[in-house]
C-alpha positions, 0 to 999 in steps of 0.5 A: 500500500506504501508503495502504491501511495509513494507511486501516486506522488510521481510527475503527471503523466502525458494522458492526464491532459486531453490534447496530449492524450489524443496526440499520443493515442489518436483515435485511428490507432487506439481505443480508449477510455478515460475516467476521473474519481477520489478515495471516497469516505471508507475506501481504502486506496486499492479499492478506489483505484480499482473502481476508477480504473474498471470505469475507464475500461467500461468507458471505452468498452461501451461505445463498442459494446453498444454496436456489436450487442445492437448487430448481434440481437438483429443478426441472432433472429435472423440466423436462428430461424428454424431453429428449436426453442431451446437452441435458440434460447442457447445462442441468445445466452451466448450472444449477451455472454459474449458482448458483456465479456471484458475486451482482452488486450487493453491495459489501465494505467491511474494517477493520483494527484495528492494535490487535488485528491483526484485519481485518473485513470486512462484505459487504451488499446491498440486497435491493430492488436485488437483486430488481429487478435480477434482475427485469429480466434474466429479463425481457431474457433471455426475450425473447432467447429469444423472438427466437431461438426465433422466428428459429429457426422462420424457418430451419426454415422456409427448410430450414436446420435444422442452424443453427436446431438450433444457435440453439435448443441456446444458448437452453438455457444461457440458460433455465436462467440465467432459472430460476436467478434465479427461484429467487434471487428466491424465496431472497430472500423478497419480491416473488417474485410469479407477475409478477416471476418470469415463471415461466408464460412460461419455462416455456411458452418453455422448452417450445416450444424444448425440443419444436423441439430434439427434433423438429429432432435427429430431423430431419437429413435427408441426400441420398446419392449412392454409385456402388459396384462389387463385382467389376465389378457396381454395387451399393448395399450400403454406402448401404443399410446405412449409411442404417439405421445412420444411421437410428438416430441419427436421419436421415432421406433424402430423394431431393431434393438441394434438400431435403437438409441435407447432401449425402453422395458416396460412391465404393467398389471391391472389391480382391482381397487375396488367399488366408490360409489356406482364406479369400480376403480382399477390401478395400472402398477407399472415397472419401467427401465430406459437404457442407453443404447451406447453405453448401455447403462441404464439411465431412468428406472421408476416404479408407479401406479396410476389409478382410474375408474369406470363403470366395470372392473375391465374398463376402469383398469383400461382407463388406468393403462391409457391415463399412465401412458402421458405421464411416463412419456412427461417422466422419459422426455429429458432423459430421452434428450440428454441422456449419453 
């Protein structure tokens, strides 16, 4: 702290002055970003020379913070139609993740006059640095994309479509960090040609994972084997509704079990309740396991009972078997998306 105080009391330095700190940081060569403050009541001096240098930063941060967030909401509208919900829900969240994040490369410098009391603090970074910078990340970010896009085409290939989902849905975050930059350096004003963006490649690339997302989010294929027995009958009530509502999320059934990306076992027996009234009442007491094809673990096991009422023994224990149906598809649907 000693020290930091006698460094204070050393001569003014040249950006303390506005004209001088053009001259020496022109605007065609730097950004930058100036803040003035004071130790304030409490504050020990680290803490308010901190403060006083992050408002520096944020000065010179906002006016291209400002561009780039207003270019990536437009843009993220538009690149995200047809896309689901929830991977669009995820590039949003990137999107403010990204233009919130700090800019790298830019160093604060602060003095203290013990005169005046006042502490001044001069955010600055050199614009070809920035550019080049985030020229190389874009670059390095896209090819990691190209990988995983790649690898992903291999596992749907091989039938593990669940994991090639899962590597497809992380490229998501990562392309709205390139277009992020994209617009940065657009913000920044030079050297934003078609090349250092890379905008035709993102592009071609954002859509090549976006259609296999769609495509693969249509595609959980799902083998069931049920054994169900209604007073004594075997029948197959539970499967064949649960396979239209699982239907609707987007499953698809296959009859071979090599072919599956998850293995549904389903066991179900009606049980007599007994007489409420002028109804009889019937449960549905189900066992039910969901394995993963893959890694062949299983990944959901429940046991329940759903109870359900009609005029006889028969059709109330139907109604039990039909009602059980929607609720075990609401109980598989996340493990069907994002188990591995």
């Amino acid at each position: 702290m000693l020290l930091s105080l006698m460094l204070w009391g050393q001569g003014a330095p040249r950006w303390l002055d506005q004209q001088r700190r053009a001259l020496s940081y022109p605007s065609e060569l730097y950004v930058t970003g100036f803040a003035v403050g004071s130790v304030g009541a409490g504050e020990t001096a680290a803490k308010a020379t901190l403060r006083v240098k992050r408002e520096a930063q944020a000065v010179l941060s906002e006016g291209i913070r400002v561009r780039v967030q207003k270019e990536a909401q437009a843009n993220s509208k538009s690149l995200m139609v047809g896309a689901s919900e929830q991977i669009s829900e995820m590039y949003e969240s990137a999107i403010k993740t990204a233009t919130d994040a700090e800019i790298v490369g830019v160093t604060v410098d602060s003095y203290y006059d013990e005169k005046s009391g006042t502490l001044s603090a001069f955010a600055y970074a050199d614009r070809q640095e920035l550019i080049s910078y985030h020229r190389e990340q874009i670059a390095l970010l896209l090819q990691q994309v190209e990988s995983d896009y790649e690898q992903a085409v291999l596992l749907t290939k091989s039938g593990a479509k669940p994991r090639a989902r899962k590597l497809c849905a992380e490229a998501v975050p990562v392309l709205a960090k390139v277009a992020c930059m994209q617009d940065f350096l657009v913000a920044l004003g030079k050297s934003a040609d078609s090349e250092s963006l890379q905008r035709t490649t993102s592009l071609a690339l954002r859509g090549k994972v976006l259609q296999m997302v769609a495509e693969l989010e249509q595609s959980v294929f799902l083998y069931v084997e049920s054994t169900e027995t209604l007073m004594g009958r075997p029948t197959q009530i539970i499967a064949n509704t649960l396979k239209a509502a699982l239907a609707k999320e987007g499953c698809a059934f296959t009859d071979s079990i090599a072919q599956a990306d998850f293995t549904l076992t389903l066991s179900a027996e009606s049980r007599t309740h007994g007489m409420v009234g002028s109804l009889m009442f019937c449960y549905a007491d189900v066992v039910v396991e969901l394995t993963n094809s893959y890694t062949r673990k299983r990944v959901y096991q429940d046991e329940f009972s759903q109870k359900g009422g009609g005029m006889d023994d028969r059709s109330a224990a139907r109604r039990a078997f039909e009602d059980v149906a929607p609720l075990l598809a609401k109980k598989l649907r996340p493990w069907l998306k994002d188990s591995k």
